[in-house]
DOLO-84708 format. One line per 8 residues: number of its first residue (from 1); their letters; for each residue x, y, z of N, C-alpha, C, O, CB. Coordinates in steps of 0.05 Angstrom, whole numbers. Glycine has a CB too. Layout:
N
NUM = A = X:Y:Z:X:Y:Z:X:Y:Z:X:Y:Z:X:Y:Z; ...
This chain:
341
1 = XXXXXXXX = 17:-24:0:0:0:0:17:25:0:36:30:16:-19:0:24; 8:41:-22:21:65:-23:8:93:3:-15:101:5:14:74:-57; 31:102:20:20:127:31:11:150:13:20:146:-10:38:137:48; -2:169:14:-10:194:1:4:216:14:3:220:38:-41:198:1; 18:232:-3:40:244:23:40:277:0:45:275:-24:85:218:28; 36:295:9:21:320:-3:56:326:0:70:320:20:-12:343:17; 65:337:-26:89:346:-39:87:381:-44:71:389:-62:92:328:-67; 102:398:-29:110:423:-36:129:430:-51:144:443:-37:114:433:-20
9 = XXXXXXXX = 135:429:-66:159:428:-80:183:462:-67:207:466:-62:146:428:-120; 158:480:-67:179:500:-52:178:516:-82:165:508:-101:217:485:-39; 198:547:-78:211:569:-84:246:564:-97:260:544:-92:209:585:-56; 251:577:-108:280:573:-115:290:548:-128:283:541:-151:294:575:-92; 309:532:-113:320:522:-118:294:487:-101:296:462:-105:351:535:-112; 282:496:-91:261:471:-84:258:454:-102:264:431:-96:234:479:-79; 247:459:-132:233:439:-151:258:421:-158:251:399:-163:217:454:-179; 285:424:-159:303:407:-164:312:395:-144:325:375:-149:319:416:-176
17 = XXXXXXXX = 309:402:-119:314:384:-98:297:370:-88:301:353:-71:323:393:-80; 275:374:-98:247:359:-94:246:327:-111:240:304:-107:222:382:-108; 257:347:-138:252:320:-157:269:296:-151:262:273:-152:259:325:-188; 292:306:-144:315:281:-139:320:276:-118:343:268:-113:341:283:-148; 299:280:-95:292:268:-73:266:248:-75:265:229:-58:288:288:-56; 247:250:-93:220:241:-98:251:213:-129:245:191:-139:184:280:-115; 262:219:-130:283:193:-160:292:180:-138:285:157:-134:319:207:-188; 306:191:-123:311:172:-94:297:157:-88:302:132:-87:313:181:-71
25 = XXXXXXXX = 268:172:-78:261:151:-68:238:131:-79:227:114:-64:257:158:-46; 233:135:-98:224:115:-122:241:89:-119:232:67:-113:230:129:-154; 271:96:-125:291:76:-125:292:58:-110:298:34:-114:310:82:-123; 284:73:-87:291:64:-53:265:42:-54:264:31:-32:287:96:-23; 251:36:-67:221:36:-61:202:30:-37:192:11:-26:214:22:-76; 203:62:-34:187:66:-6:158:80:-25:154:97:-43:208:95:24; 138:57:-5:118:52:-19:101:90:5:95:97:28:103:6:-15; 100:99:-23:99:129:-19:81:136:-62:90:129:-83:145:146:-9
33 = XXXXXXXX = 60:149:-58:43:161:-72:44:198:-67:37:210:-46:15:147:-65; 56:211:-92:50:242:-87:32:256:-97:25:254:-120:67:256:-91; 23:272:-81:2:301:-76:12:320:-82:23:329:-62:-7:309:-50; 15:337:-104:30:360:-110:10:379:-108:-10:379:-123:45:360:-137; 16:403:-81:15:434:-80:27:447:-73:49:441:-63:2:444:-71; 18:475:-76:42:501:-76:34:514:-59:11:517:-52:48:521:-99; 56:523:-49:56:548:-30:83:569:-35:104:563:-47:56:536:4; 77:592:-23:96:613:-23:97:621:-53:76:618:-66:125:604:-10
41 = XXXXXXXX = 122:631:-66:116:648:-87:107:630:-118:103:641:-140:142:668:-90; 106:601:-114:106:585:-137:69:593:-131:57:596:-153:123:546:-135; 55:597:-109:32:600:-97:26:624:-114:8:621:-132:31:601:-65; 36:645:-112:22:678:-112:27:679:-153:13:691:-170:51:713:-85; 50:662:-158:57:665:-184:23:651:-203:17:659:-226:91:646:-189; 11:636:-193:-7:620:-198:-36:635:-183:-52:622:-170:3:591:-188; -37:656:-187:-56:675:-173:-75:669:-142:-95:679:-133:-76:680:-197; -52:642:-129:-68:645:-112:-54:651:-79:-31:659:-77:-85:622:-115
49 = XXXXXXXX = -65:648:-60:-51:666:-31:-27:646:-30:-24:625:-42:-73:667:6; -9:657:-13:15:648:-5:11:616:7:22:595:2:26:668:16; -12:625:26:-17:584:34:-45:581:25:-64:583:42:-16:570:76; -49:575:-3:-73:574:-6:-86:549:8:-71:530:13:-76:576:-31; -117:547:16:-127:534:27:-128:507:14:-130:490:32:-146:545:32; -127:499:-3:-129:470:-22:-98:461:-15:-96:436:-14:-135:475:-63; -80:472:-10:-57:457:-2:-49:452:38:-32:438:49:-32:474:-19; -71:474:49:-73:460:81:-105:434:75:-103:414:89:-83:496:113
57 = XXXXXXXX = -117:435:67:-140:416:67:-127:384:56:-132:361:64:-167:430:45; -105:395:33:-100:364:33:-84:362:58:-96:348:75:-84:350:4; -63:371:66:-49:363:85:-65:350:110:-58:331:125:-35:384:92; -91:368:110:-110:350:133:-118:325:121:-118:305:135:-140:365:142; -127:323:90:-134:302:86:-114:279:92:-123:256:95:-143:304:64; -87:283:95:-81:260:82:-49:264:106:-30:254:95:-81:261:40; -45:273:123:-35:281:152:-8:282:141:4:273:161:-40:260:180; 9:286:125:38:277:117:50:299:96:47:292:73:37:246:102
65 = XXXXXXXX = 57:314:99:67:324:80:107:330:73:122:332:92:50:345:82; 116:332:52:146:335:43:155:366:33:156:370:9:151:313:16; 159:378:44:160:408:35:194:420:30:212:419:47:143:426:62; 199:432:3:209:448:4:220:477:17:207:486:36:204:446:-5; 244:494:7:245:511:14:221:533:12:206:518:-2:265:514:5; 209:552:14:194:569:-1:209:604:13:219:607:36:155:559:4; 207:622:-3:217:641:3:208:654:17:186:656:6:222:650:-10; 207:669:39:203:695:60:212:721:54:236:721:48:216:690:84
73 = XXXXXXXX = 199:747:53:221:766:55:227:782:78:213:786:98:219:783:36; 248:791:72:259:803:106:250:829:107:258:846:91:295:804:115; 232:836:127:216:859:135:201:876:124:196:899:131:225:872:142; 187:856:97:161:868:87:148:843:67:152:819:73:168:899:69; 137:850:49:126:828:48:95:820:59:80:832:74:144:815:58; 90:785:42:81:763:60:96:749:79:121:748:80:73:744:46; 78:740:94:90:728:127:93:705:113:84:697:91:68:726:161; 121:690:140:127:670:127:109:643:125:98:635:146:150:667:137
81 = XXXXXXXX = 107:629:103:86:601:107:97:586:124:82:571:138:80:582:81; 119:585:126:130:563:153:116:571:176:100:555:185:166:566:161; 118:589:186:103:598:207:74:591:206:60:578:222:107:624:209; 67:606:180:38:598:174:26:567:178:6:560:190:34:604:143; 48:547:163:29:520:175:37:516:194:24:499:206:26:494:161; 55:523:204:50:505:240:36:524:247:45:537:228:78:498:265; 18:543:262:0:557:264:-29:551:257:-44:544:275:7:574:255; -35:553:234:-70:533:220:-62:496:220:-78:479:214:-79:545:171
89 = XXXXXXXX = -39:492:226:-48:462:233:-35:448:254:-30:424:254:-45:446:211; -28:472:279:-23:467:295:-3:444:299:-11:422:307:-40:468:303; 22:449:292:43:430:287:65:450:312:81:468:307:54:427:246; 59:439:336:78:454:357:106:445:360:122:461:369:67:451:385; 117:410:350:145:406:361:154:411:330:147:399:310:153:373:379; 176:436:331:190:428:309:220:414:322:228:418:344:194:457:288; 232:395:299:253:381:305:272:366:288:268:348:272:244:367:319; 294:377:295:321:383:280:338:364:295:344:372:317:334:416:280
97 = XXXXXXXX = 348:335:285:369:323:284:394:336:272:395:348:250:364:302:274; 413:332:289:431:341:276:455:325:285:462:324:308:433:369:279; 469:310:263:495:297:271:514:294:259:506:291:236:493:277:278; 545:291:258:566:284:242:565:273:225:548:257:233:580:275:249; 571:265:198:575:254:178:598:251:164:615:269:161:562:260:167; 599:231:156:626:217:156:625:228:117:608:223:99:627:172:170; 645:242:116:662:255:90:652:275:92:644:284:70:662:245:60; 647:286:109:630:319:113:650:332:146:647:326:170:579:313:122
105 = XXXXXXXX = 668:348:133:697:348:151:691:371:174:690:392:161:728:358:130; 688:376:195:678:397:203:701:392:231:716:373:233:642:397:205; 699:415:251:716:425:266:714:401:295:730:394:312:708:458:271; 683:394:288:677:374:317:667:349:306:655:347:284:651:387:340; 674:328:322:656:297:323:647:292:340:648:303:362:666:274:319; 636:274:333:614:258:357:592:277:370:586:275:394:632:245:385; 580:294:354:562:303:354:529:295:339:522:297:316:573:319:349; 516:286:360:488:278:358:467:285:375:456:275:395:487:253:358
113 = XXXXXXXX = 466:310:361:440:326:385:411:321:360:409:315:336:450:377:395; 391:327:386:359:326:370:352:351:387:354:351:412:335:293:375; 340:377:368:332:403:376:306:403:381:294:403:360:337:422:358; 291:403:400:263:400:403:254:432:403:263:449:419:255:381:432; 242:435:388:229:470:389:199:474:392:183:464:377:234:486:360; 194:488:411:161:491:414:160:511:393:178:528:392:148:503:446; 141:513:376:134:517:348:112:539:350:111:549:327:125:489:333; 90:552:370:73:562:358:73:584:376:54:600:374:51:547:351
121 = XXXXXXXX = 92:589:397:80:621:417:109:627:420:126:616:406:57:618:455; 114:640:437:139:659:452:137:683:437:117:698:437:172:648:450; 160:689:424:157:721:410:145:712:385:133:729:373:187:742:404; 148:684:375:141:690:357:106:681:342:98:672:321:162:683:349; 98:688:360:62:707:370:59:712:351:42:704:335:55:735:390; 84:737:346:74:764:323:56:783:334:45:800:320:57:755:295; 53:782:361:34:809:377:47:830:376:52:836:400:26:807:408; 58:848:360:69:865:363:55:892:359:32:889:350:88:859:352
129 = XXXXXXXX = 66:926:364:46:937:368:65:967:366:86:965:377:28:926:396; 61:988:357:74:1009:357:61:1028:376:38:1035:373:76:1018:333; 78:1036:397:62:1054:422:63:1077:415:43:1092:419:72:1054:450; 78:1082:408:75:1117:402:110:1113:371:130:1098:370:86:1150:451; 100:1133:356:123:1138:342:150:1134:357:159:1146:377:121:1164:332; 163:1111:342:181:1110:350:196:1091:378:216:1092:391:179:1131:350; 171:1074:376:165:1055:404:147:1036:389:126:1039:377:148:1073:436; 160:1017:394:154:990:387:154:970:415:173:965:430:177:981:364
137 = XXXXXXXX = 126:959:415:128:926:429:132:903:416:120:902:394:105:917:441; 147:880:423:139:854:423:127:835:441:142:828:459:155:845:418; 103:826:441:99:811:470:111:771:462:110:758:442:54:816:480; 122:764:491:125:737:491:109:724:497:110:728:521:139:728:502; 82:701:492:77:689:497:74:660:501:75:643:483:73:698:495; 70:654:534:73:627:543:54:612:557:45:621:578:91:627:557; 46:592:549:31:586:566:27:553:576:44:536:569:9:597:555; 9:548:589:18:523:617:6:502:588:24:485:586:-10:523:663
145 = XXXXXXXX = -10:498:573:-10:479:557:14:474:534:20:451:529:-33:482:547; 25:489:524:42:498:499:60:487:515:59:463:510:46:530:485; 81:495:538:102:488:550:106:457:558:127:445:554:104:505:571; 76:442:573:67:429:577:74:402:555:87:381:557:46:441:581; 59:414:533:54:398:511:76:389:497:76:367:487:39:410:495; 96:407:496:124:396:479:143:393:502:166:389:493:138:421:454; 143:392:530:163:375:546:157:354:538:172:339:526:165:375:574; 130:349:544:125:311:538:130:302:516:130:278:515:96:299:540
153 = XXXXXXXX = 135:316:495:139:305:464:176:304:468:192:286:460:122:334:433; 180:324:479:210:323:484:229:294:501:249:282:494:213:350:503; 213:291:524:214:272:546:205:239:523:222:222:521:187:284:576; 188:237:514:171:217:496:192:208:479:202:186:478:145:230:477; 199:231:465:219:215:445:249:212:454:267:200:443:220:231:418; 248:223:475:282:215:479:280:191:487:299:175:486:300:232:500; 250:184:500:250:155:516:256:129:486:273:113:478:209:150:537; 230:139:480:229:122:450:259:115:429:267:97:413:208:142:428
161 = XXXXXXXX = 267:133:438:291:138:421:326:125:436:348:125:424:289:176:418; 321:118:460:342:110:474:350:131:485:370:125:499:360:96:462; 346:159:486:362:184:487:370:188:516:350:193:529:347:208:476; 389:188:527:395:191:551:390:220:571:389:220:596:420:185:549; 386:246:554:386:266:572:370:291:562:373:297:538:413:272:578; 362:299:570:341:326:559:348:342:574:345:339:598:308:327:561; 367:375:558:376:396:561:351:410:556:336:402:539:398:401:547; 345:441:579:327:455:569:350:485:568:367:492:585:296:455:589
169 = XXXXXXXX = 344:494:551:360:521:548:340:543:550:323:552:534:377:523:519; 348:552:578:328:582:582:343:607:585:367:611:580:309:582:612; 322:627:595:334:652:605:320:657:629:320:680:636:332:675:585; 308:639:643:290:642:661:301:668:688:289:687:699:285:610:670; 326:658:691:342:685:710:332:716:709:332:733:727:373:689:698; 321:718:674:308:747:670:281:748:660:268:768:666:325:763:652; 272:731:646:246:734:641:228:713:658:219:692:648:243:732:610; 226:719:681:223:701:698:192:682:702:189:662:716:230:718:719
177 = XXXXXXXX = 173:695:685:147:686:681:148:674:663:142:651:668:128:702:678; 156:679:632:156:668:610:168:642:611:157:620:608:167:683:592; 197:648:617:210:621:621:215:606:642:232:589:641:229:621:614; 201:611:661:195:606:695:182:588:682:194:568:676:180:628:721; 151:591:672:135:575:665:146:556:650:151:538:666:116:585:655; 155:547:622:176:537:608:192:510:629:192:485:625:197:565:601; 201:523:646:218:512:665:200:487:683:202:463:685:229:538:685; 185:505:692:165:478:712:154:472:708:144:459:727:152:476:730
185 = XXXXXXXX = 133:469:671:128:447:664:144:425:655:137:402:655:115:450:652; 174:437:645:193:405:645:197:396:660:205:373:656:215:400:638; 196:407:688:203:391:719:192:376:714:202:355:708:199:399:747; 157:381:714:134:373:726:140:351:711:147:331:725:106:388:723; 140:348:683:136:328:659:156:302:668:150:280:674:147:344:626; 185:315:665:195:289:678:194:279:706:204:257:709:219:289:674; 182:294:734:186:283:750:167:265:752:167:243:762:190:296:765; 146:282:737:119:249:740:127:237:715:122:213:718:75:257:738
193 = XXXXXXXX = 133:239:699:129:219:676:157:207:670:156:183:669:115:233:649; 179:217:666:205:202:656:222:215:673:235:234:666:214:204:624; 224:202:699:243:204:720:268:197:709:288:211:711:236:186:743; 265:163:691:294:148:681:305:166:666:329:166:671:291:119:663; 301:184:648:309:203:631:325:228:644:313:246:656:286:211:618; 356:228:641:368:247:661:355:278:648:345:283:626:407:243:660; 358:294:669:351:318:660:368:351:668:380:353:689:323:316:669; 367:372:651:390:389:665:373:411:655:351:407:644:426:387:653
201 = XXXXXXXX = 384:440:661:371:463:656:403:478:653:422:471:666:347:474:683; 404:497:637:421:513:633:415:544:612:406:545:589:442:493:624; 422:563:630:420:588:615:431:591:592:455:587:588:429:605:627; 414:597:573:418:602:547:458:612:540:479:605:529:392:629:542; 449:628:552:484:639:542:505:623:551:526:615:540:493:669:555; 494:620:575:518:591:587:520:568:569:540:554:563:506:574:618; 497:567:562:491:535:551:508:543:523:525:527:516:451:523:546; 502:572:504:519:564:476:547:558:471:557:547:451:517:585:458
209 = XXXXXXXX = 563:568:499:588:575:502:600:540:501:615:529:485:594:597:532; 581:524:532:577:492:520:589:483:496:610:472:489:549:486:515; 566:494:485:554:488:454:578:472:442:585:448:442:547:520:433; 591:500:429:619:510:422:642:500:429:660:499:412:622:533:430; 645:490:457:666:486:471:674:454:463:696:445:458:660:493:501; 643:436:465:642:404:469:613:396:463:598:387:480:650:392:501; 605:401:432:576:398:430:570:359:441:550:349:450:566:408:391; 591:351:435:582:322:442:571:312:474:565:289:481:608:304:434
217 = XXXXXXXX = 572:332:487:569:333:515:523:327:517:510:313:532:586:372:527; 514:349:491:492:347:482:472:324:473:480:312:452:495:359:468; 446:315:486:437:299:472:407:310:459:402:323:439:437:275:486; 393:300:479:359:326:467:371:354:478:388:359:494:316:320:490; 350:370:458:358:399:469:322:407:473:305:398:457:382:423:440; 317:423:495:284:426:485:282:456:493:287:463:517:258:403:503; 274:474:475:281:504:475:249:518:465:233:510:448:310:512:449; 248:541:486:224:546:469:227:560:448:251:561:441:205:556:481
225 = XXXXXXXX = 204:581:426:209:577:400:230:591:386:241:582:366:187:581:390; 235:623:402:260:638:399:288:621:398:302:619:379:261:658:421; 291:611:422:314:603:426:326:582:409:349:581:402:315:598:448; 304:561:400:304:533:385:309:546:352:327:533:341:269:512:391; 299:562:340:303:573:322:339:586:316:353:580:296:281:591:324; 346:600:336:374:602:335:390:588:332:408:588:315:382:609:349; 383:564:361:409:542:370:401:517:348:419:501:344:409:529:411; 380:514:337:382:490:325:398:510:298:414:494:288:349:469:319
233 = XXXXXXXX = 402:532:284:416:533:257:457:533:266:477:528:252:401:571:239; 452:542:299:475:552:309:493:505:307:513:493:298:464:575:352; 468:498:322:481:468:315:491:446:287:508:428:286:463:456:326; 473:456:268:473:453:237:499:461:227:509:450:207:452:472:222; 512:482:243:537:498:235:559:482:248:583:483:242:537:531:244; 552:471:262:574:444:274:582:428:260:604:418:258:566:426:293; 555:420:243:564:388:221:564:400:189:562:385:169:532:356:224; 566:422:187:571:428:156:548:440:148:541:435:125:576:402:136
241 = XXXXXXXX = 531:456:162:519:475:148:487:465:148:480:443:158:533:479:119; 471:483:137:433:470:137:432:454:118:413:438:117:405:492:131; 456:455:93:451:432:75:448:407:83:438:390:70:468:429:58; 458:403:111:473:376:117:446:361:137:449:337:144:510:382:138; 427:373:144:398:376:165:371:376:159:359:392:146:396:399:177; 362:356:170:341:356:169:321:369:181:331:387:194:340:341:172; 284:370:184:274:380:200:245:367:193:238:353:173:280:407:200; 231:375:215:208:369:212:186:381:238:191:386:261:209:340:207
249 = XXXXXXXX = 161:384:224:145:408:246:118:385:248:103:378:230:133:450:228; 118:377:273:103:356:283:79:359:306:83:366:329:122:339:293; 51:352:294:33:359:310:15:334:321:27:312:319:19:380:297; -5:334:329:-22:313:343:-40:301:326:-54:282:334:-36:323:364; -41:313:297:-48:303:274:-32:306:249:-30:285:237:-71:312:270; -22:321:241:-9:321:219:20:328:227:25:336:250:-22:340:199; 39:323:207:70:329:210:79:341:174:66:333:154:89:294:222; 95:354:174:108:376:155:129:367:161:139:368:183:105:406:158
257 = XXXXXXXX = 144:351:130:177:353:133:187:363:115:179:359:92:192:330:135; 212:384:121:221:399:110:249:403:110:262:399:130:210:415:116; 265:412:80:291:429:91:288:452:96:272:469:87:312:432:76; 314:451:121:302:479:134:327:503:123:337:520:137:300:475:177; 332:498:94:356:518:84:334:533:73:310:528:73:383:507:62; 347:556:61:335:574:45:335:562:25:348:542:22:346:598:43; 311:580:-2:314:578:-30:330:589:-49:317:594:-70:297:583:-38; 345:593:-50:371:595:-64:360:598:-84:354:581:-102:393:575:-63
265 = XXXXXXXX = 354:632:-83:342:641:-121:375:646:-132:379:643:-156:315:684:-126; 387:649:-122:421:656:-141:429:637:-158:439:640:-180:448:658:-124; 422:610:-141:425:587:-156:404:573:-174:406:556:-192:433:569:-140; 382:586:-163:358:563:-176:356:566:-214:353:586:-228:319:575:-159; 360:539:-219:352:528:-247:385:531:-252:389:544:-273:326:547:-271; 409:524:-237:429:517:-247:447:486:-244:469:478:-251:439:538:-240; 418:470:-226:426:444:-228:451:425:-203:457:401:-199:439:447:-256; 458:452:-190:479:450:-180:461:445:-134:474:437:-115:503:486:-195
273 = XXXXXXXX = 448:448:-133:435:446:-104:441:418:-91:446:396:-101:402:452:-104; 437:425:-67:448:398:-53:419:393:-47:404:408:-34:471:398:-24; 413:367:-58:379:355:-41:386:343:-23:365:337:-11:357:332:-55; 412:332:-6:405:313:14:392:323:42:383:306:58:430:299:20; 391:348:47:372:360:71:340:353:71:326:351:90:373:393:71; 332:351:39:309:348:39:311:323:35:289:315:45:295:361:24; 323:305:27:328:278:29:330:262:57:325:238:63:351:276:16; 340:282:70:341:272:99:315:278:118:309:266:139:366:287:113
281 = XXXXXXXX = 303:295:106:271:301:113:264:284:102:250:283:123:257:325:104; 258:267:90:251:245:81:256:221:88:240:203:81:256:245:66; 274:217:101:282:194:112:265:192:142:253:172:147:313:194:114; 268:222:165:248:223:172:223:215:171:219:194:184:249:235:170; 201:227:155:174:225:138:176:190:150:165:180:169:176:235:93; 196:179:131:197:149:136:187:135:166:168:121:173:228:142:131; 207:144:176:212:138:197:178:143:219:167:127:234:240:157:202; 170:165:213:145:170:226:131:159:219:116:152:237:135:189:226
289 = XXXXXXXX = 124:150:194:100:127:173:105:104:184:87:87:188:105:121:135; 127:99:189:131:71:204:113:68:231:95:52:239:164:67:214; 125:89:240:118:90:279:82:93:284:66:81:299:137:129:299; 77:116:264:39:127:270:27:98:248:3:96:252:27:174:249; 32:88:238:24:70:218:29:39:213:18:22:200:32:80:199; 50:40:230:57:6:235:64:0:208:48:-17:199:29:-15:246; 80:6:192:84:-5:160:120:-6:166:134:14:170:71:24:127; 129:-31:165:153:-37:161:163:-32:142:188:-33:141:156:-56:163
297 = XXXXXXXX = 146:-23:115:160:-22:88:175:5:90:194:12:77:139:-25:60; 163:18:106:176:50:107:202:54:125:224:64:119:153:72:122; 196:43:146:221:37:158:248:16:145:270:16:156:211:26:184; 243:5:128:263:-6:108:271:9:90:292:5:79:257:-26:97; 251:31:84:258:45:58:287:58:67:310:60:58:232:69:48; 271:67:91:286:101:109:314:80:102:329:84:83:275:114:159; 319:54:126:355:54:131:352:53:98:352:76:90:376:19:153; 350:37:80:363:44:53:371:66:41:391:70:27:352:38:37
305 = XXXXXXXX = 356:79:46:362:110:32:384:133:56:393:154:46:324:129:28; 387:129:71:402:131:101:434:118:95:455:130:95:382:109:128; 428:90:91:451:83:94:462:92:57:485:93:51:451:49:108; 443:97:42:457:94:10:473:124:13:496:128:5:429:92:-24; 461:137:24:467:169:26:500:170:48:519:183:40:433:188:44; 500:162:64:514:164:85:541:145:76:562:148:87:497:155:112; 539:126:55:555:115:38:575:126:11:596:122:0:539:99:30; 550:146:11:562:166:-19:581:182:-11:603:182:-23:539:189:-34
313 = XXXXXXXX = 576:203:18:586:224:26:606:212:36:627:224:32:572:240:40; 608:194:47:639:179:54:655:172:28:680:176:27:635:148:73; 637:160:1:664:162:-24:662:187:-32:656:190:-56:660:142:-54; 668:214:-15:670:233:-29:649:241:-51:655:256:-69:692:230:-38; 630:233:-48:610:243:-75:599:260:-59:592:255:-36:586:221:-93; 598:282:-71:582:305:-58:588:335:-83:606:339:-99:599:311:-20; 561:354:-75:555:366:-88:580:391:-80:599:390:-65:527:368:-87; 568:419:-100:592:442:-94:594:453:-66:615:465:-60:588:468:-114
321 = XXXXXXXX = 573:450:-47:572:466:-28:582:458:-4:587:471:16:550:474:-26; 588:419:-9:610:411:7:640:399:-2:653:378:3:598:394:23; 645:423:-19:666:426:-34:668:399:-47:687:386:-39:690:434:-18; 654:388:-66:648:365:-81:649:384:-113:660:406:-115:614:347:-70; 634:367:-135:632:372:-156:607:356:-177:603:352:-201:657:369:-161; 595:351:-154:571:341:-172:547:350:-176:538:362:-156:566:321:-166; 533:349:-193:497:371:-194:482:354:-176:486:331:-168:473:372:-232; 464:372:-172:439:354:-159:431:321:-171:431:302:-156:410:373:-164
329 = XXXXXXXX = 426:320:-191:418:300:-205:443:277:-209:437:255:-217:406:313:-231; 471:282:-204:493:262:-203:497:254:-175:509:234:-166:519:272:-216; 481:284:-155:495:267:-115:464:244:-124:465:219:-123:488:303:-62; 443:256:-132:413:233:-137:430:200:-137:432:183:-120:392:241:-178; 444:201:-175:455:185:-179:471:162:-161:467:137:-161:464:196:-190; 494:182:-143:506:169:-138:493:148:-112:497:124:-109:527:185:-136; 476:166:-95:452:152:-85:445:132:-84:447:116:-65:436:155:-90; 435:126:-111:415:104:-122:436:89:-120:431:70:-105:398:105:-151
337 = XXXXX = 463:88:-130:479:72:-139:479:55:-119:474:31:-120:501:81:-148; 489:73:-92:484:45:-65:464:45:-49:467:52:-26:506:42:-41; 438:39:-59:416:37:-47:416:8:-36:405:5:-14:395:44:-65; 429:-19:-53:425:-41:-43:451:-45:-33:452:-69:-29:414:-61:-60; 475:-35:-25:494:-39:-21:495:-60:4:516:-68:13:504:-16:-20
């Protein structure tokens, strides 16, 4: 049985990393059926809103979706659709694996953190408000369900996952309500629910310096939505950049997987983009079809395409942006090549 899995292809450089992620995994054969809609400017170019409604209705229909980059602009504009669907479909944990890879040379090893991000309040509300010329608010909001709701998703999967320790990175020292609250529903969460699961708290600034110093010290990270937005791109920059990362924005019915790089209009339609971020969003996707769905075929797909990928980048096959030389459609190639390896 084929899943139905609603395909964004994205802005920029999306439609080519889309395609030779969707050749992948054909190859791979992960029994997967696509739903193609648009959002962001492939959306407005096609006269209709940025998230038009026919591409959140299938996503309800059909709880799964594979998404591209799509573009944002910085301080005017339409708002961003990322924001937008976790918001109308209430997708609160976003979450960013991030780990070493072997032919991908970077300053640190043995780094394997998972970024848990509460996804739909803190600043980024968007309550903002001009008081008088020249005076601007932002308000933070927090609250006892939202904080609540993604410790346990935080705590849940580290259990599920073997994960030994759940870091919360606050500022609670100064914003003492916002992230006070933040704070004592992760107590609460693990003291009643996953005691076995070690647990730590550390101030934001303290904690990046960490970061930096011995990220392997890191296992879950669970941040609310400001902070998780920073430290998960700040961790990406450990193992070679957002090309190298996955993501995905996960709710109590539907889940959104995505790369979480930009659309690269400089590059787009020159062939040359790295798909394995969205490839690795994909492997993901897998991985969740397995778990909400009980289908082994997905979870076989995922290690194949996992291990074919993680095989390539060790023979040096890799695209320009990790100082490689191959187009999108030859890292595809090289892919497929060890899919049954």
């Amino acid at each position: 049985m084929n899943h139905p899995i609603v395909l964004i292809a994205g802005d920029g450089i999306g439609p080519e990393v889309a395609a030779a992620t969707c050749r992948v995994l054909a190859a791979a054969q992960a029994p997967l059926s696509w739903i193609e809609h648009s959002a962001g400017l492939s959306a407005l170019k096609n006269n209709l809103p940025v998230l038009p409604d026919q591409t959140l209705q299938a996503i309800r229909d059909h709880g799964v979706a594979l998404k591209g980059p799509c573009t944002t602009p910085v301080g005017e504009g339409f708002t961003s659709v990322n924001v937008g669907l976790r918001k109308k479909l209430n997708l609160y944990a976003a979450v960013r694996p991030v780990r070493n890879l072997k032919g991908v040379d970077t300053r640190f090893q043995a780094v394997d953190i998972v970024i848990v991000r509460e996804n739909t309040e803190g600043l980024y509300s968007g309550i903002e408000n001009e008081i008088t010329a020249g005076v601007v608010t932002s308000m933070k909001v927090a609250t006892d369900i939202a904080c609540t709701r993604i410790a346990r998703w935080a705590f849940r999967y580290a259990s599920q996952r073997q994960r030994r320790r759940v870091t919360v990175f606050h500022k609670a020292n100064i914003m003492k309500l916002t992230d006070g609250l933040f704070l004592r529903c992760a107590r609460q969460v693990h003291q009643r629910d996953f005691p076995q699961i070690e647990y730590e708290e550390l101030i934001i600034d303290a904690g990046c310096m960490r970061m930096v110093q011995d990220p392997a010290r890191f296992d879950v990270l669970l941040l609310e939505n400001l902070y998780g937005d920073v430290v998960s791109d700040l961790c990406a920059g450990l193992v070679g950049g957002l090309g190298v990362v996955p993501g995905a924005n996960i709710g109590d019915r539907e889940a959104v997987f995505e790369a979480v790089h930009g659309s690269a209009p400089d590059i787009a339609g020159k062939g040359i983009a790295n798909p394995l971020a969205l490839l690795m969003s994909a492997v993901m996707m897998l991985n969740h079809l397995a778990d909400t769905r009980t289908d082994p075929a997905c979870r076989a797909a995922a290690e194949r395409v996992k291990n074919a990928y993680n095989l390539a980048l060790a023979d040096n096959q890799k695209t320009r942006d990790l100082a490689g030389s191959l187009s999108t459609e030859q890292f595809a190639d090289a892919v497929i090549a060890r899919l049954h390896h």
